[in-house]
C-alpha positions in Angstrom: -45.6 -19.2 80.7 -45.6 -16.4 83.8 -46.7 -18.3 86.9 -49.0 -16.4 89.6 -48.7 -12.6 90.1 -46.9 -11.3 92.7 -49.4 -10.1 95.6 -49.4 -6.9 97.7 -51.9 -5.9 99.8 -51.5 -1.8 98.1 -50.3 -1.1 95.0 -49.5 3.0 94.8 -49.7 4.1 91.2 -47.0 7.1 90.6 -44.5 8.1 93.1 -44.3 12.1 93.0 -45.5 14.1 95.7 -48.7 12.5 96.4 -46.9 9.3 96.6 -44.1 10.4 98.2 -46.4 11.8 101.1 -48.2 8.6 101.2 -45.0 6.1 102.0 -43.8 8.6 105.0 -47.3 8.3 106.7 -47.4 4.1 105.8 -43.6 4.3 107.0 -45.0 6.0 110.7 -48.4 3.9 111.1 -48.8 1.5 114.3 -48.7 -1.5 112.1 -45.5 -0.8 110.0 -46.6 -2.2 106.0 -43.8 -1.1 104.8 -41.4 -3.2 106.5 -43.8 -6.3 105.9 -43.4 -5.9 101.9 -46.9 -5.2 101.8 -46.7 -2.3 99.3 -45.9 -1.5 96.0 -44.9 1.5 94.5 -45.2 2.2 90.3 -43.3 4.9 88.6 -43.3 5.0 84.8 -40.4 7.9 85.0 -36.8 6.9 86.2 -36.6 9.6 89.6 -38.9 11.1 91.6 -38.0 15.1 90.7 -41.0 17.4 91.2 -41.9 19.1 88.0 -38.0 18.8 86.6 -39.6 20.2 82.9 -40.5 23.4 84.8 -37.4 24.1 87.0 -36.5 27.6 86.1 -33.7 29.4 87.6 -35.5 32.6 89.5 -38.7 31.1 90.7 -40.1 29.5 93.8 -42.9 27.9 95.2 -45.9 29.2 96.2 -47.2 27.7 99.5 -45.6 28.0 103.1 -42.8 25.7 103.6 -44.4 23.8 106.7 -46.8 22.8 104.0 -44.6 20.0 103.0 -44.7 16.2 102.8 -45.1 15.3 106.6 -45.2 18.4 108.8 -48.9 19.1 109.2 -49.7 15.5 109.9 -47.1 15.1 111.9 -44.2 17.9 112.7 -41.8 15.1 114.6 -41.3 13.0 111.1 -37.6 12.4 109.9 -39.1 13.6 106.3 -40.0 16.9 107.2 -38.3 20.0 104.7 -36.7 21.3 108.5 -34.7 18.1 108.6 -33.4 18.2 105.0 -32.5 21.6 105.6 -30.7 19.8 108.6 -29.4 17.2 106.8 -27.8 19.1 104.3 -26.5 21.8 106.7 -28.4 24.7 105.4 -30.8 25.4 108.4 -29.7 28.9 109.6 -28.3 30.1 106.2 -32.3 29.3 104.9 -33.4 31.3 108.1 -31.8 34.5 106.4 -33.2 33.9 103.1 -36.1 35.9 103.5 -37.8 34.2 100.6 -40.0 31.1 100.0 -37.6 27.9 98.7 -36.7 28.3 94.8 -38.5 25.6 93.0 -35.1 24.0 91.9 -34.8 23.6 96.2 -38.2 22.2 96.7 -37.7 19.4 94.6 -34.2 18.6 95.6 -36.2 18.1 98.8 -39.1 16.0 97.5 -36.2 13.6 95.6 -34.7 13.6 99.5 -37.6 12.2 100.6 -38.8 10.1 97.8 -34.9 8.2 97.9 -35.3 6.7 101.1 -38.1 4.4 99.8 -36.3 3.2 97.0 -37.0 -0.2 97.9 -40.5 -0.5 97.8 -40.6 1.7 94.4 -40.3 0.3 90.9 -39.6 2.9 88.6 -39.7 3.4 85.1 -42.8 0.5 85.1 -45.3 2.1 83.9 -49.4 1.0 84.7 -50.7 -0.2 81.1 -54.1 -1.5 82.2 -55.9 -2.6 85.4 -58.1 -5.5 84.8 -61.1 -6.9 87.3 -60.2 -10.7 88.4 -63.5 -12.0 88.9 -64.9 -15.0 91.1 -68.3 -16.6 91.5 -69.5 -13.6 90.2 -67.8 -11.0 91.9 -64.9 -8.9 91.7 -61.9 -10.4 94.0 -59.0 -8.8 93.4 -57.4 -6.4 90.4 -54.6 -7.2 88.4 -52.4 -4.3 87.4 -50.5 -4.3 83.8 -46.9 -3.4 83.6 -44.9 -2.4 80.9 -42.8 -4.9 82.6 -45.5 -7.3 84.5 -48.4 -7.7 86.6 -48.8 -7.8 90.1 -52.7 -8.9 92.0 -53.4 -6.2 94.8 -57.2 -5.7 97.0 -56.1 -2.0 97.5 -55.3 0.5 95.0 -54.3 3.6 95.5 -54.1 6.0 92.7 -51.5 8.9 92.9 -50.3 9.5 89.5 -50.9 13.6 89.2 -53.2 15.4 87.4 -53.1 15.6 83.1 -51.6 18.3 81.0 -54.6 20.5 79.9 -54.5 20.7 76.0 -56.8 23.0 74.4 -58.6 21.2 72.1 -57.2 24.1 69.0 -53.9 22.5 69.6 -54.8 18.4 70.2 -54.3 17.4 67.0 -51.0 19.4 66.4 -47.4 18.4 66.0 -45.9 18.7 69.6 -42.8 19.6 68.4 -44.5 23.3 67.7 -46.8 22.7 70.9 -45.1 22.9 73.9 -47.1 22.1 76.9 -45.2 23.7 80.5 -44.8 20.0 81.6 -42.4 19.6 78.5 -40.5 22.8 78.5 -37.5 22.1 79.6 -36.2 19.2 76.8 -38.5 20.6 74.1 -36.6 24.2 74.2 -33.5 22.4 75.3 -32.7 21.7 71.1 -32.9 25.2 70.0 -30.6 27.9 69.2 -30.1 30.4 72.3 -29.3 32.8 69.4 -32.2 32.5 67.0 -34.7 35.4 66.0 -37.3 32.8 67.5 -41.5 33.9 67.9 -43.2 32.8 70.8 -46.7 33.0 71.2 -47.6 32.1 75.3 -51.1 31.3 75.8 -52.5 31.1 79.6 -53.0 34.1 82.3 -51.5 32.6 85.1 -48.2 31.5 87.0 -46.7 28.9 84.4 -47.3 31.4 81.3 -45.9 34.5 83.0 -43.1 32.5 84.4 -42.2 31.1 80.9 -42.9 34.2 79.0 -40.0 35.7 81.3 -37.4 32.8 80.8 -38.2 32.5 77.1 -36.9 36.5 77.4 -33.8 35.8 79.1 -32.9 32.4 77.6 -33.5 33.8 73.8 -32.1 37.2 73.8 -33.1 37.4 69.8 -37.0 36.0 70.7 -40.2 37.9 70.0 -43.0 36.8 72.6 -46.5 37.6 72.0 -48.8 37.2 74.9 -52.0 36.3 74.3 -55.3 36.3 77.0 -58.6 35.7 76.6 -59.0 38.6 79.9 -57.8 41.7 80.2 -54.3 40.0 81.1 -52.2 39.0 84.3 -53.8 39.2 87.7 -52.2 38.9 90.7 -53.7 36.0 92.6 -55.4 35.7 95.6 -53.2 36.1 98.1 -55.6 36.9 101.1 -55.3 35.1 104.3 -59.4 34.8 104.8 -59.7 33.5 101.4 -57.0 31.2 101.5 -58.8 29.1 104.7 -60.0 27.4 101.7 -57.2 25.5 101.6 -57.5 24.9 105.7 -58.7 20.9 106.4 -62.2 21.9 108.1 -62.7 23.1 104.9 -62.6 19.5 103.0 -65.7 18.1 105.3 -67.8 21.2 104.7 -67.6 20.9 100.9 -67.5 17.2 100.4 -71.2 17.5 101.8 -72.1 20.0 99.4 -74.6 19.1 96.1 -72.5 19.2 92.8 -73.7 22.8 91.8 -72.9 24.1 95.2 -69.8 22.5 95.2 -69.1 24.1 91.4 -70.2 27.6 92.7 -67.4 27.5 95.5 -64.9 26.5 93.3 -65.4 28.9 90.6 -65.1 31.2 94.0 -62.3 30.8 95.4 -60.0 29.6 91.8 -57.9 32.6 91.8 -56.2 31.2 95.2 -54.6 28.5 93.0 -55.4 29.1 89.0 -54.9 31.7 86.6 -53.2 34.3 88.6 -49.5 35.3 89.5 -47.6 36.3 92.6 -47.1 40.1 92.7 -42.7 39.7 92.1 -43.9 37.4 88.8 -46.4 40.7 87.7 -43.5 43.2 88.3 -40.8 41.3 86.5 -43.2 40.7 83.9 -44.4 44.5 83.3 -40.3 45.7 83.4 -39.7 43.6 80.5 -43.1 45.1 78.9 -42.3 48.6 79.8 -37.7 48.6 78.9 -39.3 47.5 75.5 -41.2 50.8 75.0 -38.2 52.9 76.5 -35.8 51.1 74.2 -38.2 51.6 70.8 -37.6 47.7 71.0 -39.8 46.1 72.1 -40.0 42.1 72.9 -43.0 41.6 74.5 -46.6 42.0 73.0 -50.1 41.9 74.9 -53.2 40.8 73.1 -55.6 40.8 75.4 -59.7 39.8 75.1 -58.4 37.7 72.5 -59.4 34.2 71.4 -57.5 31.4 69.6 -60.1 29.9 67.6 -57.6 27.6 65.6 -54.4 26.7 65.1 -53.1 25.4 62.1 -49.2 23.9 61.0 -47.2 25.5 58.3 -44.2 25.4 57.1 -42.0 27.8 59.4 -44.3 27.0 62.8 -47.8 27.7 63.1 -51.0 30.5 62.2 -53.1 30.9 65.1 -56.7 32.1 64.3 -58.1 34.5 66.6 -61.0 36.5 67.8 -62.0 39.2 69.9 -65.1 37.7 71.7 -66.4 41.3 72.5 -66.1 43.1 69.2 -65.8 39.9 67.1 -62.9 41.1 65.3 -60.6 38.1 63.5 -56.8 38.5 63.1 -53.7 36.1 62.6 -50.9 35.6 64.7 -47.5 33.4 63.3 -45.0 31.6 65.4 -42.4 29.4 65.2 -43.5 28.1 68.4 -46.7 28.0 70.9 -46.3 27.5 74.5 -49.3 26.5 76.0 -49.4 27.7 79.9 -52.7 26.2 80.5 -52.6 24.4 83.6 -53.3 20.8 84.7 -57.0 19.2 84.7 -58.2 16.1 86.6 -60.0 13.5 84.5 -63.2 12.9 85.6 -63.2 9.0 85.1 -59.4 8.4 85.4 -58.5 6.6 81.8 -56.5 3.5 83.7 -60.1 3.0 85.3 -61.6 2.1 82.3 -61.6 -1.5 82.0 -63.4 -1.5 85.6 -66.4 1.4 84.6 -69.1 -0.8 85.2 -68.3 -1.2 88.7 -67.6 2.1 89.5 -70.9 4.6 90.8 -71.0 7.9 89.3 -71.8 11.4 90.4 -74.8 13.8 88.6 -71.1 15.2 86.8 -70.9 12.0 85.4 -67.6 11.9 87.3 -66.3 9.0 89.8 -67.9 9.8 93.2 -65.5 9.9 95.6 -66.0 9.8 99.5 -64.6 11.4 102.0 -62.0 9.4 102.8 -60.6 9.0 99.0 -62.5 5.7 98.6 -64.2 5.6 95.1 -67.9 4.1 95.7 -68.3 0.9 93.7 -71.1 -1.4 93.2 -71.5 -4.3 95.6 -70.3 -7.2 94.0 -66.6 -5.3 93.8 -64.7 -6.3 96.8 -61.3 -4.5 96.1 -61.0 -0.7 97.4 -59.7 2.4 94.9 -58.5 5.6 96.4 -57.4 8.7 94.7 -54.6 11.0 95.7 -54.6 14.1 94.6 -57.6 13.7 92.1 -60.6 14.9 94.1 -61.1 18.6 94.1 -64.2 18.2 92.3 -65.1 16.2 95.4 -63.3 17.6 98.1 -62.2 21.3 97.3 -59.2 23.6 96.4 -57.3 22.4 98.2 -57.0 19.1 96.8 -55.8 20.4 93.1 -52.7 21.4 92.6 -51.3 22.0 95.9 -49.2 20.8 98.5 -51.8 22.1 101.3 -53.8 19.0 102.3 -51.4 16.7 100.9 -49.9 15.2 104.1 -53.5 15.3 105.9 -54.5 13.2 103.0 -51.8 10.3 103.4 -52.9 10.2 107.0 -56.5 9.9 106.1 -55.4 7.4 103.4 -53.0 5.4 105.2 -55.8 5.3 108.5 -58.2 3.3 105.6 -55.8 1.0 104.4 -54.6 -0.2 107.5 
């Protein structure tokens, strides 16, 4: 029989960059938890590697590199990407780069930072359940589930990432044919670099076009068809007035904003962060287009204004269904394989929430409202706090999506609340 939980005053659910960001601003605050024991860090994977399915030789990050884990909260931090450049003795030779870091970098220096907390992280334990522990009619405490135990916490902090966005035409699928971006890597990792493979690469933005041009190089034999429901790649919005959105005043002014407001500026500003692709990705992805036409051999197909209204399995890989929405006009497509470029997408009730629903308040989206500083509103009789991190840009803006900008802000902000 398991005697009584262990108890720590946070428990952090996932330890990527969100996480990561959250231990060096707990690790700096007045009252030191860390060093008290009094968190807990949950990782269901075995390292802390920023996107390691989607580390492709050739590509880099996206954001300025003082917009890393510590710097804009506070520039002095040991954690900062400065001092691993320091650290590993690469400071001045990165000054002549004249680049942004290469992805494969930029997580090298998120591992950096994640292994000096290795102590206060459990990984591969993955968060089953969460589970109300009520008395006298009121919720005390929660009890998270383990694939390998349970622990009682007051605080919870929730910092597991956003979810792979399927489209609902490829759910049901076998994901050995469906390969989402977030399982790249392993999923192509089996096949023969030789083989006459078909590709069809559904999405518009960064993660399609970047794929589309490593499933090119990696399978000199491969057919790839490209296949948007626009006119095709854009190059995102790179402007430095649109991209305040992503500056801190910005969070307070939109938090305040009703739902539809807050909707409107988001569909706004989106191609700062979604479905767009740096102008080096748009060149490199036109030259392969273009060599095929000079050659008489070409590689690369664009279908653009086009649809998928179905997918369905067969024998050699899969038929897609599709439709031109403006001159409703059906074809076929076959491939032996679909990558799925779509993106990430943040639940609006976050599924390891479920069990504790009836305490949590609701927005008019039907989604968890969040305030502004990352506490979920409950009801009154739940007495334990929830905060999300990296999970409200339906609440808070761009710039808390899929972007390192606010990140270290928000572990201040967060770590100020807990303690």
């Amino acid at each position: 029989m398991q005697g009584t939980p262990d108890y720590y005053e946070m428990i952090n659910i996932g330890f990527g960059p969100a996480g990561i960001a959250l231990a060096c601003a707990l690790e700096e605050a007045p009252h030191r938890p860390l060093e008290t024991g009094q968190c807990l860090f949950l990782e269901k994977h075995s390292n802390c590697a920023w996107h390691p399915e989607f580390l492709l030789d050739g590509t880099d990050i996206n954001h300025h590199l003082l917009r890393d884990l510590v710097t804009p909260r506070n520039p002095q931090s040991r954690h900062s990407f400065a001092m691993y450049l320091k650290e590993h003795g690469r400071l001045y030779q990165f000054g002549l780069l004249g680049r942004p870091a290469s992805r494969n970098e930029w997580s090298d220096y998120v591992s950096w930072v994640g292994q000096a907390f290795a102590a206060h992280v459990h990984y591969e334990e993955e968060v089953q359940e969460i589970r109300p522990v009520m008395e006298d009619g009121e919720i005390t405490l929660l009890r998270v589930m383990t694939s390998k135990g349970q622990y009682l916490t007051r605080n919870l902090v929730l910092s597991s990432g956003s979810t792979p966005n399927i489209p609902r035409q490829f759910a049901q699928l076998d994901s050995a044919r469906i390969i989402h971006t977030s399982r790249y890597l392993s999923s192509l990792g089996r096949l023969d670099r030789q083989g006459a493979w078909s590709f069809a690469v559904i999405g518009s933005g960064q993660s399609a076009g970047e794929s589309i041009v490593d499933l090119l190089n990696r399978f000199p034999n491969a057919q790839v068809t490209s296949i948007h429901r626009s006119s095709g790649f854009k190059i995102a919005q790179l402007g430095q007035f649109p991209n305040q959105a992503f500056h801190p005043e910005r969070v307070a002014y939109f938090h305040k904003l009703g739902q539809a407001e807050k909707a409107m500026i988001l569909e706004e500003v989106k191609s700062t962060n979604y479905s767009g692709i740096d102008v080096d990705e748009s060149q490199a992805l036109y030259s392969l287009f273009y060599e095929g036409l000079v050659s008489n051999k070409p590689r690369l197909a664009l279908k653009i204004f086009t649809q998928v209204e179905s997918a369905s399995p067969t024998e050699a890989g899969v038929t897609l269904d599709l439709c031109d929405p403006y001159t409703q006009e059906h074809s076929s497509l076959d491939a032996d394989y679909v990558i799925l470029g779509t993106g990430y997408q943040q639940d609006y009730i976050p599924s390891l929430l479920s069990q504790l629903q009836p305490w949590l308040s609701l927005g008019s989206d039907n989604g968890v409202r969040v305030e502004q500083n990352y506490k979920l509103t409950t009801t009154a009789s739940f007495q334990p706090a929830i905060f999300v991190n990296g999970l409200s840009e339906r609440s808070h803006g761009i710039g808390e999506g899929q972007s390192f900008s606010l990140l270290a802000m928000r572990a201040g902000i967060l770590t100020h609340s807990l303690f």
